[in-house]
LOROMI-646850 format. One record per residue (C-alpha): x, y, z. Coordinates in steps of 0.1 Angstrom, whole numbers, always signed. Last residue first. Layout:
node x:X&y:Y&z:Z $
...
***
This chain:
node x:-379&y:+628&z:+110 $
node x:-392&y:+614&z:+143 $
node x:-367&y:+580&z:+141 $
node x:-390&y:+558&z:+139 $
node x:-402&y:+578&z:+98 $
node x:-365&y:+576&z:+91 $
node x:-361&y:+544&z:+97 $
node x:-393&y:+532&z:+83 $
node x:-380&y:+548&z:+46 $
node x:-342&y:+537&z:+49 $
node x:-355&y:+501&z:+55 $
node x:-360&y:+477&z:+91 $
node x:-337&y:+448&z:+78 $
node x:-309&y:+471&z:+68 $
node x:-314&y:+491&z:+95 $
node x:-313&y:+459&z:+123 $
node x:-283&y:+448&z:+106 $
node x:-267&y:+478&z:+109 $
node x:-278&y:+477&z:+147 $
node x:-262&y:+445&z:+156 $
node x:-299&y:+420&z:+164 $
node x:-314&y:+437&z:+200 $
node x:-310&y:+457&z:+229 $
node x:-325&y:+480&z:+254 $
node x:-357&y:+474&z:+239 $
node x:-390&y:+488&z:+224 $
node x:-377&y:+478&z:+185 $
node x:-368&y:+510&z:+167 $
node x:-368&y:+539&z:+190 $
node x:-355&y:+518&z:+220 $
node x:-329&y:+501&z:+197 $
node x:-318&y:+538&z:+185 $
node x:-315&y:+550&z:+223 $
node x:-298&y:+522&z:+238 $
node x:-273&y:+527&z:+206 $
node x:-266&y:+558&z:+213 $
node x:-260&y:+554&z:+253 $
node x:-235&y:+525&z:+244 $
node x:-215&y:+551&z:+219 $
node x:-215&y:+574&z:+248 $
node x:-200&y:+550&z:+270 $
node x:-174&y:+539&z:+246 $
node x:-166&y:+576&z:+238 $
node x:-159&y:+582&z:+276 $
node x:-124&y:+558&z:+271 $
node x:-110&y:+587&z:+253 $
node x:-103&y:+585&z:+217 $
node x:-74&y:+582&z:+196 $
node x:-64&y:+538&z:+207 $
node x:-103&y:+533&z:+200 $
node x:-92&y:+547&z:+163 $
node x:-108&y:+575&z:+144 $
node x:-123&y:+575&z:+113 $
node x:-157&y:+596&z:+125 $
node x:-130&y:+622&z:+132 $
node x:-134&y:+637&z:+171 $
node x:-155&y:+667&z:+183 $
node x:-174&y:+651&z:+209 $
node x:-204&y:+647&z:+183 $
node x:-183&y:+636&z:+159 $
node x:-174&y:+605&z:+181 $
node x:-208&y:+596&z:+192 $
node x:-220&y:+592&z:+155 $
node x:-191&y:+571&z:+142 $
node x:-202&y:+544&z:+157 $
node x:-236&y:+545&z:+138 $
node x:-219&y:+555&z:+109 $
node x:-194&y:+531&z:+101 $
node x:-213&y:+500&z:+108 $
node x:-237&y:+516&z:+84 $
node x:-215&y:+521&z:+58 $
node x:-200&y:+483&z:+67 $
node x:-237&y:+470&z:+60 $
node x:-248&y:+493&z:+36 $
node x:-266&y:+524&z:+33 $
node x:-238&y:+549&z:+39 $
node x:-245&y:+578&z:+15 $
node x:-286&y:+573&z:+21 $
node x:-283&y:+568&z:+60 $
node x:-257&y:+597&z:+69 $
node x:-281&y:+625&z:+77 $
node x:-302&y:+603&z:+93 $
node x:-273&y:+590&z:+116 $
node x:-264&y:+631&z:+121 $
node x:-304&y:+640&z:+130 $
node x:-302&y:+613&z:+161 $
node x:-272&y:+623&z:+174 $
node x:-281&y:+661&z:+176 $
node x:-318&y:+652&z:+192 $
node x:-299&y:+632&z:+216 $
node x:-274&y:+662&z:+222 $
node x:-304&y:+684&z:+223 $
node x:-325&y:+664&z:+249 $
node x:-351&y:+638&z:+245 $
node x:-383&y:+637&z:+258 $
node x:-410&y:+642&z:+227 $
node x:-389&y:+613&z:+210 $
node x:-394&y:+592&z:+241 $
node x:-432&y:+603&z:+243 $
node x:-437&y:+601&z:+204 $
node x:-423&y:+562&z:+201 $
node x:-429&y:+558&z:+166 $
node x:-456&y:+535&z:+151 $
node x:-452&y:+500&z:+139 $
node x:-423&y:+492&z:+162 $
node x:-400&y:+463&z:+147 $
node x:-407&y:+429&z:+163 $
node x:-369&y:+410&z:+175 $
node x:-370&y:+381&z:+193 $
node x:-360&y:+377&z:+228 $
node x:-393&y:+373&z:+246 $
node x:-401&y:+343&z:+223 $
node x:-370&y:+323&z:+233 $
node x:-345&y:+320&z:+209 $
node x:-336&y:+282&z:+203 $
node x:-360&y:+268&z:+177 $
node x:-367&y:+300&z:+153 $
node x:-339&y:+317&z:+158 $
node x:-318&y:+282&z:+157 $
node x:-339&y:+277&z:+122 $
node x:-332&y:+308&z:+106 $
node x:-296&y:+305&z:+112 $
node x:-293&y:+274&z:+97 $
node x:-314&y:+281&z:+64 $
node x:-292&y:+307&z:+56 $
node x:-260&y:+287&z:+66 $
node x:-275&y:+262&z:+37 $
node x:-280&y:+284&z:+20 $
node x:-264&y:+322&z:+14 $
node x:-268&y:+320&z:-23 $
node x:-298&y:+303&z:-25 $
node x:-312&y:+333&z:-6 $
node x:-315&y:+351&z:-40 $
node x:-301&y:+381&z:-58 $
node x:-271&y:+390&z:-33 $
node x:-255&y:+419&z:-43 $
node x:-218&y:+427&z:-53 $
node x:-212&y:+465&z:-56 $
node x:-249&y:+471&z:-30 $
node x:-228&y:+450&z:-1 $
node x:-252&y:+442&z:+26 $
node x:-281&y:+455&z:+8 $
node x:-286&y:+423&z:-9 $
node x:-293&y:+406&z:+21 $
node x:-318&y:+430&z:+32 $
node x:-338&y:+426&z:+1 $
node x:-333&y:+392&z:-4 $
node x:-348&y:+387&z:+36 $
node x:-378&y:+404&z:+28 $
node x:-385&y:+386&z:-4 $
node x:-382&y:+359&z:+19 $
node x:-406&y:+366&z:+48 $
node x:-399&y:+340&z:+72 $
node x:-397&y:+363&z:+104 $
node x:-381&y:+390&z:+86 $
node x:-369&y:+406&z:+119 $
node x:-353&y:+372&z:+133 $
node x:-339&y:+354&z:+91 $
node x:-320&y:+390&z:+92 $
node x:-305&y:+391&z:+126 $
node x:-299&y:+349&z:+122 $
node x:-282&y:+356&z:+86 $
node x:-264&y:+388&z:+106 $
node x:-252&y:+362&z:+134 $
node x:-240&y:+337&z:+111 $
node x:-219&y:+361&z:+91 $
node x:-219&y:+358&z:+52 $
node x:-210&y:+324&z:+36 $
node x:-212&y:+329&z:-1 $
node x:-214&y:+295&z:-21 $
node x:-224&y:+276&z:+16 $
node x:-210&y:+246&z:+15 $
node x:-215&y:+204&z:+5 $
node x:-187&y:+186&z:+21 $
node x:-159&y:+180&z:+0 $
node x:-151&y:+135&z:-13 $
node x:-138&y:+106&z:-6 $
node x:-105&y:+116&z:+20 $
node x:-132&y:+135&z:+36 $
node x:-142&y:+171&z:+38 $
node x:-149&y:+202&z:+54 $
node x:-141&y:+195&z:+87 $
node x:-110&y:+176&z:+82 $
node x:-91&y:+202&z:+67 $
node x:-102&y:+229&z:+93 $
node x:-86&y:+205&z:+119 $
node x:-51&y:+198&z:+100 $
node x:-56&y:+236&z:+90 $
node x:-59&y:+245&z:+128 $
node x:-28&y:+220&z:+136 $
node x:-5&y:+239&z:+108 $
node x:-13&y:+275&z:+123 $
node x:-35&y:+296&z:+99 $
node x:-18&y:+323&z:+80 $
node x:-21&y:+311&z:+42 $
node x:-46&y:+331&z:+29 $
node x:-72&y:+307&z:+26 $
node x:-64&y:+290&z:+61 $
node x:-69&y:+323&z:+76 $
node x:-102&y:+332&z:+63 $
node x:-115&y:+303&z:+69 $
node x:-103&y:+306&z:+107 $
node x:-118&y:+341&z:+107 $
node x:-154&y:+321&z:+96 $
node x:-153&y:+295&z:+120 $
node x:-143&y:+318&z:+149 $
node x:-171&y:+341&z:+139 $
node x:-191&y:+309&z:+138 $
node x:-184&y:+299&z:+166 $
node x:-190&y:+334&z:+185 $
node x:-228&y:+327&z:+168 $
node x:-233&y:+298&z:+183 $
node x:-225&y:+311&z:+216 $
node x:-261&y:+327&z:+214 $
node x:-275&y:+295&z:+228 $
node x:-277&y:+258&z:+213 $
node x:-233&y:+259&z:+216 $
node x:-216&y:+225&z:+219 $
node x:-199&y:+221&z:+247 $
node x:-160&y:+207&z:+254 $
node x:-140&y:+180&z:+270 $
node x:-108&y:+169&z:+263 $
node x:-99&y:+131&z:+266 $
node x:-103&y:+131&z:+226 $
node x:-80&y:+158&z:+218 $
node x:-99&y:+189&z:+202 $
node x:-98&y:+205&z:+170 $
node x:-124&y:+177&z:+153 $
node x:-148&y:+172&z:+175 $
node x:-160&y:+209&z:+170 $
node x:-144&y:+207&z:+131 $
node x:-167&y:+180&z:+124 $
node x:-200&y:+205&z:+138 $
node x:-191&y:+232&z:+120 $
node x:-186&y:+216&z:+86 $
node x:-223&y:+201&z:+92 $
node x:-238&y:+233&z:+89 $
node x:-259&y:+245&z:+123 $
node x:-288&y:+248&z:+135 $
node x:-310&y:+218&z:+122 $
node x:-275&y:+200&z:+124 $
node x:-275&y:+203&z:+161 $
node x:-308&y:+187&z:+165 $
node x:-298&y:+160&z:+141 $
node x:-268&y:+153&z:+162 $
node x:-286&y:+148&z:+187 $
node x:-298&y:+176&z:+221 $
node x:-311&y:+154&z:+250 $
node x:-349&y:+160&z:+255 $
node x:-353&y:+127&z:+264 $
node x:-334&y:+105&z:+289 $
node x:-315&y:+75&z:+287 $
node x:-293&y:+90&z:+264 $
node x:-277&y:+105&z:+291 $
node x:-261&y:+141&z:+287 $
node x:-235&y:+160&z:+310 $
node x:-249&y:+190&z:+326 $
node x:-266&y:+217&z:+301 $
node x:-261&y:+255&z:+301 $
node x:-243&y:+250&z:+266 $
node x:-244&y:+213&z:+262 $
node x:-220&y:+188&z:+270 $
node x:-195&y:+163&z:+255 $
node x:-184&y:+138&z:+277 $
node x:-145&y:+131&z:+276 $
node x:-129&y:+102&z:+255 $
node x:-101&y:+74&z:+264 $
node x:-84&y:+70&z:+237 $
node x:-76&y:+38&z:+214 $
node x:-58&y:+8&z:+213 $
node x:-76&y:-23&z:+204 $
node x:-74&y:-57&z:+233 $
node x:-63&y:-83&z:+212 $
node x:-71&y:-113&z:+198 $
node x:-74&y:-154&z:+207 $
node x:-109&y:-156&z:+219 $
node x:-92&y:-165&z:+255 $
node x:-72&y:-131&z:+248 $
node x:-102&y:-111&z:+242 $
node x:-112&y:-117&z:+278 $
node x:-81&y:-98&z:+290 $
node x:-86&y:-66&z:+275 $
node x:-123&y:-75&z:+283 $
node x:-119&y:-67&z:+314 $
node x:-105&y:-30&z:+314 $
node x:-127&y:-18&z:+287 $
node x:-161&y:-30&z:+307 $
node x:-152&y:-15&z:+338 $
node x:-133&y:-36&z:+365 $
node x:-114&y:-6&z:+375 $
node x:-125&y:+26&z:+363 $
node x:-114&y:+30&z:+318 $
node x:-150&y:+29&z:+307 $
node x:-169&y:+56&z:+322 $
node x:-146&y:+77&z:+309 $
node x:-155&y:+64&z:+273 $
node x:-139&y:+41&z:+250 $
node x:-122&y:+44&z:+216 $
node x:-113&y:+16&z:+192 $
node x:-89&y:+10&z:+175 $
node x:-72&y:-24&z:+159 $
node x:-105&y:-42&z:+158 $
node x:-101&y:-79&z:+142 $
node x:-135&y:-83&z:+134 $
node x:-140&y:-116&z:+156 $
node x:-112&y:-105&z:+180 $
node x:-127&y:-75&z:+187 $
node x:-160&y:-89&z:+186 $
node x:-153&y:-114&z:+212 $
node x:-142&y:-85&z:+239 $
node x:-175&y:-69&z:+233 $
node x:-200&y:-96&z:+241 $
node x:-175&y:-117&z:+272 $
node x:-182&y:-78&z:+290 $
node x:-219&y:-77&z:+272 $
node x:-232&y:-110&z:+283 $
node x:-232&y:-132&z:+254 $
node x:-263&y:-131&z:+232 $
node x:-299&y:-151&z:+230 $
node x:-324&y:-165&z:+201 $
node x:-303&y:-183&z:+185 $
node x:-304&y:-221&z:+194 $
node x:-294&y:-246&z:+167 $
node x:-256&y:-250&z:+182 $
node x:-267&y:-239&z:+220 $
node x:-294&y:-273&z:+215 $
node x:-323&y:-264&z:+237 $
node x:-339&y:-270&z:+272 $
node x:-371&y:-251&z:+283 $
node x:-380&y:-229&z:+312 $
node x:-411&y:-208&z:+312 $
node x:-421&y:-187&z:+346 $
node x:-429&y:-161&z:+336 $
node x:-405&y:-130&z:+347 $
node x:-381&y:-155&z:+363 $
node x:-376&y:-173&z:+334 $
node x:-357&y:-207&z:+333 $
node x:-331&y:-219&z:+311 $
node x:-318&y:-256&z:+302 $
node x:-290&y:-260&z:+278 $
node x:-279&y:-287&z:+258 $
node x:-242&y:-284&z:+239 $
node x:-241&y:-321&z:+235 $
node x:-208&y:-324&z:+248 $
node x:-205&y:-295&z:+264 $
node x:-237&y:-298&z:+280 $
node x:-255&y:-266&z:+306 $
node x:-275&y:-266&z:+332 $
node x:-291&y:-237&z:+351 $
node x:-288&y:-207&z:+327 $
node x:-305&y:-178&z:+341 $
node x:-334&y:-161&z:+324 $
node x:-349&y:-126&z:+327 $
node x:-341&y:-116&z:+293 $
node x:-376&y:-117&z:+279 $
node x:-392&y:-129&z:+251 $
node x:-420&y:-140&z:+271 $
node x:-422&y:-177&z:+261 $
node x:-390&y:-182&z:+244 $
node x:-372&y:-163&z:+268 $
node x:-341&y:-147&z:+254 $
node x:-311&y:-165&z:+265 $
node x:-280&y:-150&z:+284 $
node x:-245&y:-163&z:+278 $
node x:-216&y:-160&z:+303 $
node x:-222&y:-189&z:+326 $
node x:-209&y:-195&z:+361 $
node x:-222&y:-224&z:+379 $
node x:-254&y:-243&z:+383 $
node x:-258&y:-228&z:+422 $
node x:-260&y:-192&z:+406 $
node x:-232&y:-174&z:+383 $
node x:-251&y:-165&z:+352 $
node x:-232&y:-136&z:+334 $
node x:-212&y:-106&z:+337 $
node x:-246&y:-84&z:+349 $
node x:-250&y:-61&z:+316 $
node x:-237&y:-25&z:+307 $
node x:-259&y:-9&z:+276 $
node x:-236&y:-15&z:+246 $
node x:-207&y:+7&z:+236 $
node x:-198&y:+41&z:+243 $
node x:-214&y:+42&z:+278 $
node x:-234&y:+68&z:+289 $
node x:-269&y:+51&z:+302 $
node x:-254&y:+19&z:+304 $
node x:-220&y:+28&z:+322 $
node x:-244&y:+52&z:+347 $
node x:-267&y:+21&z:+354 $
node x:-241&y:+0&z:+363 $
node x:-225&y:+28&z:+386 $
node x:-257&y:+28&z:+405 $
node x:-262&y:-4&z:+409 $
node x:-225&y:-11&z:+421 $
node x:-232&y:+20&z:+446 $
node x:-265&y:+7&z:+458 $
node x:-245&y:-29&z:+471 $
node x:-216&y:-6&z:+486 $
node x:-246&y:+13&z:+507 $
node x:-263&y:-21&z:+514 $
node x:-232&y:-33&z:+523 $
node x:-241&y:-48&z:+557 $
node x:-250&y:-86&z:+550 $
node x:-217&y:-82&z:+529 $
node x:-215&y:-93&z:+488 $
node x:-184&y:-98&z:+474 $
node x:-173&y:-74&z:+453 $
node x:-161&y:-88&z:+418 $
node x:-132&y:-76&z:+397 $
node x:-107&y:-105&z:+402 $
node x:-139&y:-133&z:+397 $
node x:-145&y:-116&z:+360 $
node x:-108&y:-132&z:+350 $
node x:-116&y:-165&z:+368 $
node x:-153&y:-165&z:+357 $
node x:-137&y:-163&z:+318 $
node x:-117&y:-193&z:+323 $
node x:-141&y:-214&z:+334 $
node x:-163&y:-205&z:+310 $
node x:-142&y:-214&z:+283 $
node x:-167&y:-240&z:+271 $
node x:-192&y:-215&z:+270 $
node x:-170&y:-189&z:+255 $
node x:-164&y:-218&z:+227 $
node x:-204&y:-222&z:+221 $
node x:-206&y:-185&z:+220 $
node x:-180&y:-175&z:+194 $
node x:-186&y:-206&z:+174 $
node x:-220&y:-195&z:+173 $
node x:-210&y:-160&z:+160 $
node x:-226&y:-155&z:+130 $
node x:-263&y:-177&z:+139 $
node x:-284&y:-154&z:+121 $
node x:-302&y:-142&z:+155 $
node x:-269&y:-131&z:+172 $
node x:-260&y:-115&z:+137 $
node x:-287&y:-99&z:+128 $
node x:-293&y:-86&z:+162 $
node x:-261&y:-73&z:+168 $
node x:-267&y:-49&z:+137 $
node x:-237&y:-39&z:+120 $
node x:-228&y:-7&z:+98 $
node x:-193&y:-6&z:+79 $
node x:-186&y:+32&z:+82 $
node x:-176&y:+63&z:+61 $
node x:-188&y:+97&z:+77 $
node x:-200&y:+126&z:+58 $
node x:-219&y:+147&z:+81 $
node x:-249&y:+144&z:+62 $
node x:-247&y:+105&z:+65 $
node x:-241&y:+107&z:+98 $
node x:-271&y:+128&z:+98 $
node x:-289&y:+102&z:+84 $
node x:-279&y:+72&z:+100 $
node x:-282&y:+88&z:+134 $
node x:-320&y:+98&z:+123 $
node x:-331&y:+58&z:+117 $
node x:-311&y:+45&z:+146 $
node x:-337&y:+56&z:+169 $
node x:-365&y:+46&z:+151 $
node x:-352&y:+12&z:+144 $
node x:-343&y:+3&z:+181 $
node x:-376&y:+8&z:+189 $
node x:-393&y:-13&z:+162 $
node x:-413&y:-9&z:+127 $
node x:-405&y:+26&z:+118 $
node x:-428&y:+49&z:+110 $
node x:-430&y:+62&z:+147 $
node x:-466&y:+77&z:+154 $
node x:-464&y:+63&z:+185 $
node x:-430&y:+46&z:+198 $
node x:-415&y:+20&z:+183 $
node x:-427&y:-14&z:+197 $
node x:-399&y:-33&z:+217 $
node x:-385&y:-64&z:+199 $
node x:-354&y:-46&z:+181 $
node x:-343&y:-35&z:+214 $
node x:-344&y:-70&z:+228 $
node x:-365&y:-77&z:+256 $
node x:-359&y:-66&z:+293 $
node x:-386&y:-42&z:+297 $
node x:-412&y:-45&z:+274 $
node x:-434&y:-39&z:+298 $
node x:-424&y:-7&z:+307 $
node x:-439&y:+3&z:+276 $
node x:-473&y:+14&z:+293 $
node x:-453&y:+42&z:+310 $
node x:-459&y:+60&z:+283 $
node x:-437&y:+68&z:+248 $
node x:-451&y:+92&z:+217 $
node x:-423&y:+118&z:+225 $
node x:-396&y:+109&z:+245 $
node x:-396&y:+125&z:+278 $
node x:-382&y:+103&z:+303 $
node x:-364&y:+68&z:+289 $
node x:-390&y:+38&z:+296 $
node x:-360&y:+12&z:+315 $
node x:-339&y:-16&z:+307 $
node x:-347&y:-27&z:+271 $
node x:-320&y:-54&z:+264 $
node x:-295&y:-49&z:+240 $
node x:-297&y:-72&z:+206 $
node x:-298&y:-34&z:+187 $
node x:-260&y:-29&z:+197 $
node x:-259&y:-9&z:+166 $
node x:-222&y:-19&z:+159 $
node x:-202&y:+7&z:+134 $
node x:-171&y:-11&z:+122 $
node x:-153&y:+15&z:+100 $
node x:-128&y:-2&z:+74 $
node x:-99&y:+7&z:+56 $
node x:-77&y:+8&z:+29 $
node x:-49&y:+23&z:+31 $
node x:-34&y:+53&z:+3 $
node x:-21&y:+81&z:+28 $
node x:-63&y:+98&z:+28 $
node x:-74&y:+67&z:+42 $
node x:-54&y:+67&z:+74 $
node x:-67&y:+100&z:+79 $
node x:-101&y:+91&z:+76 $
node x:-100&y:+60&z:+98 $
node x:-84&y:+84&z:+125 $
node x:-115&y:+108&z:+119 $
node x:-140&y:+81&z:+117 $
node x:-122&y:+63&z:+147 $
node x:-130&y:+97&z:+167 $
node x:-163&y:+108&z:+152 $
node x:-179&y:+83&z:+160 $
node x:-177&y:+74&z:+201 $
node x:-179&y:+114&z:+197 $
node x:-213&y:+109&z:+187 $
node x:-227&y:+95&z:+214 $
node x:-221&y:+129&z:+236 $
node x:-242&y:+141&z:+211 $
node x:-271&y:+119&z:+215 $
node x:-285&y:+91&z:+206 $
node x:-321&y:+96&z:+214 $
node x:-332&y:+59&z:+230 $
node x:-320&y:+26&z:+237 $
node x:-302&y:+26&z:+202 $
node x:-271&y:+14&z:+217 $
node x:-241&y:+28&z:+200 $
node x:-209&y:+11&z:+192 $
node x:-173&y:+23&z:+175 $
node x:-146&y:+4&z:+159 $
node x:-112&y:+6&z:+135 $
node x:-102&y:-20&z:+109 $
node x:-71&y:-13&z:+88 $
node x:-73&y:-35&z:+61 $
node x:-49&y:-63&z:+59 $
node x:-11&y:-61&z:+42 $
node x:+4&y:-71&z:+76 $
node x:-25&y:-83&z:+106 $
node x:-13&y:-73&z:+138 $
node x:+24&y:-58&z:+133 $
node x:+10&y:-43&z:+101 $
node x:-20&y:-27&z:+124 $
node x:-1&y:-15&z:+150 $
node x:+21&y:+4&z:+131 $
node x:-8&y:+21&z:+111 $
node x:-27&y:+27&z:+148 $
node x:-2&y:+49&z:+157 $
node x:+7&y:+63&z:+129 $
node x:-32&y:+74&z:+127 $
node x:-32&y:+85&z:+170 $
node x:-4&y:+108&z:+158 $
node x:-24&y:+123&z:+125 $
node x:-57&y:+124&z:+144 $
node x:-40&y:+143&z:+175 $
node x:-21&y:+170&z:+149 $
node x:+7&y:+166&z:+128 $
node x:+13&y:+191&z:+105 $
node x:+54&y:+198&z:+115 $
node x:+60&y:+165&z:+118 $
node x:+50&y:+160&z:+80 $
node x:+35&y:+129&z:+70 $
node x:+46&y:+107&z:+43 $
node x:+21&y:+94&z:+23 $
node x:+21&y:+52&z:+24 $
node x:+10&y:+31&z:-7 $
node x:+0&y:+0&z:+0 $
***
């Protein structure tokens, strides 16, 4: 294969962790594809926190495509998961599904109104898309296809036989129960339920049946109930017969393990046997992963019964919200990735995972931070076009806007985020509207139809219209404000009669950003052109007491969208008439 040579002075965390896992690789498996990992549980909204599970081998496996390898993406919908609680919040879902709890993801109804024909389907449905929208390359797997098709028998009939071997390693990890740890009991609950809910791979199991009968790491399905609340109490080698019985109903029954499909290993024997079985060379895991007796660390020594090797790979941080604590996809109301890309274009969103290390946390911006991101965005483009940017940031701006395969689909004139949102806010969905303003901006080169500005258009009008609360929008006064106007003094009177002055020889966006600072400083006798660095600090003050004014006489507020923005939008002839000329 052909191999690019990497600069040291480019490299950046996906091009160390890509030599990385190159090396390791050849010594593993010479002249094979490169195979790299990642699992999500559909058990409800996958969220963004999820996603990072994704975007970190995608970026690696990206990387490692772009220097001429081949390789592959596992993505495992751990679909064959059990159904452990009704998640809070989750449109079309009641309490009544709690009693499907305990079957198969892929066996619970989807939830009402859902056009998909099972719960693990519905939620997989809008990852797939917007992983698809966000350009990401993978190999997807469903657990339940290929427990129920019989794949890995071998895999199961041999951890049965090697049961022995995998209660020893399980055995160094356990507590041992006390008649007073109730507390120490609680706390292995709870941190169970915590590496299901935010786990990167499959929802976090018991390690198996380990009653009177002895210790077995495989976990039948009911056959009457089609539940998972079943222990093993005999088991064959031989003849590979096993006998089960249900708590839930009662059933038990005795089946051949080599005809019998309708179970799955416990999920820390589970994930250890699919790294060997796909040969996974990386494959990150989650905080919650890497405590002691976690999922990770066990089955680094499980896999070696099946013959592999534990994957390198990072340990990842949780991904939060703006003004959110850390997620749980056990919950509704979580942001997804969908949710994000309503708001925002699907460049933005690679290069948040993107420019940070994996074990560094960081929040993805639902509130007006979006539009900082954007201006950093946007100065970052600007910097990588002319050749300024720092080596890592074009590694990182590289990566968001494409893929070894193929450019992301962008924005053909990609004006500010926050005036698009000022715009899309006082137009409120009225597109002629919005082409006039737009094309105001710059009168030399002007805009002649929003196509020209979408997606980001489109983007910006949706986060005003889905994240900005009602009391924050922006409605344009119909009549002026007589009793302010009636009340001010000369100097406001003064300030006011200079911007209308102004508004025909400056009507545009940077004309008007001239003149409406510029106001304050004529008035105290300075050059509209002069610098911060020229003019005392009392000019800031002023310039603050201007604009309260002007958003007062146009929109009833002390605030509102940039105020050049907000002329544009409202037009030279309303202006003037708001403004008591």
């Amino acid at each position: 294969m052909p191999i690019v040579a990497q600069s040291t002075e480019t490299t950046d965390w996906v091009s160390r962790f890509a030599d990385e896992v190159i090396e390791e690789s050849e010594r593993r498996a010479p002249g094979k594809p490169v195979v790299v990992a990642s699992g999500l549980s559909p058990s409800g909204p996958i969220h963004l926190g999820n996603l990072r599970e994704v975007m970190t081998p995608h970026l690696v496996a990206d990387e490692i495509r772009r220097r001429g390898y081949t390789v592959r993406h596992v993505l495992s919908w751990d679909d064959y998961d059990r159904y452990r609680k009704v998640p809070f919040g989750v449109p079309g879902v009641d309490e009544s599904w709690a009693e499907h709890i305990g079957k198969p993801l892929t066996s619970v109804p989807a939830p009402k109104g859902s056009a998909y024909p099972s719960w693990a389907e519905h939620f997989k449905a809008a990852m797939i898309e917007s992983l698809a929208e966000l350009g990401v390359e993978y190999d997807g797997i469903s657990q339940t296809e290929q427990y129920t098709s019989g794949v890995y028998r071998e895999q199961v009939l041999f951890a049965m036989k090697h049961r022995g071997d995998i209660d020893a390693i399980l055995a160094q990890y356990r507590t041992k129960p006390k008649a007073a740890g109730k507390k120490q009991q609680q706390k292995a609950v709870d941190e169970a339920e915590l590496e299901a809910e935010e786990g990167s791979g499959a929802a976090a199991e018991d390690d198996g049946s380990s009653g009177s009968a002895g210790y077995y790491p495989y976990k039948p399905y009911c056959g009457q109930c089609g539940k998972d609340f079943t222990t093993v109490t005999a088991y064959d080698d031989d003849t590979t017969e096993l006998t089960y019985s249900c708590t839930a109903c009662g059933f038990s029954e005795t089946v051949r393990l080599n005809e019998f499909n309708r179970g799955k290993l416990v999920w820390k024997v589970d994930w250890p046997m699919r790294w060997a079985y796909e040969g996974v060379v990386f494959e990150p895991s989650g905080v919650d992963h890497s405590s002691p007796g976690s999922s990770f660390q066990v089955g680094g020594q499980i896999v070696g019964i099946f013959g592999g090797k534990q994957p390198i790979g990072p340990m990842y941080a949780f991904v939060g919200i703006s003004g959110m604590a850390k997620m749980s996809s056990s919950k509704g109301g979580v942001p997804t990735p969908a949710d994000a890309l309503q708001i925002m274009e699907p460049q933005l969103l690679r290069w948040l995972y993107a420019r940070r290390r994996p074990n560094q946390s960081f929040k993805i911006a639902f509130d007006q931070e979006i539009q900082r991101l954007y201006d950093e965005w946007d100065k970052l483009a600007g910097k990588v076009t002319d050749g300024s940017a720092l080596p890592g940031d074009v590694a990182a701006y590289t990566r968001a806007v494409g893929t070894a395969a193929t450019e992301l689909p962008r924005t053909a004139r990609p004006l500010p985020y926050r005036t698009l949102a000022s715009v899309a806010d006082i137009t409120a969905g009225h597109q002629d509207q919005a082409v006039r303003i737009l094309s105001d901006l710059d009168p030399a080169d002007p805009i002649a139809s929003l196509d020209e500005v979408r997606p980001r258009y489109d983007r910006a009008e949706a986060w005003i219209n889905t994240q900005v609360p009602a009391d924050q929008r922006t409605i344009v006064r119909d009549e002026p404000d007589a009793e302010l106007l009636k009340s001010l003094d000369e100097q406001a009177q003064q300030s006011l009669r200079l911007l209308l002055d102004g508004l025909e020889e400056h009507w545009s966006l940077d004309g008007l950003t001239h003149l409406v600072y510029g106001v304050p400083k004529v008035q105290a006798g300075f050059s509209a052109d002069a610098t911060p660095k020229e003019l005392p600090a009392e000019i800031k003050t002023a310039q603050r007491s201007f604009f309260a004014l002007l958003y007062h006489l146009l929109v009833g507020r002390d605030t509102g969208p940039r105020l050049p923005t907000l002329l544009l939008a409202v037009g030279q002839d309303r202006v003037r008439r708001l403004l008591g000329e």
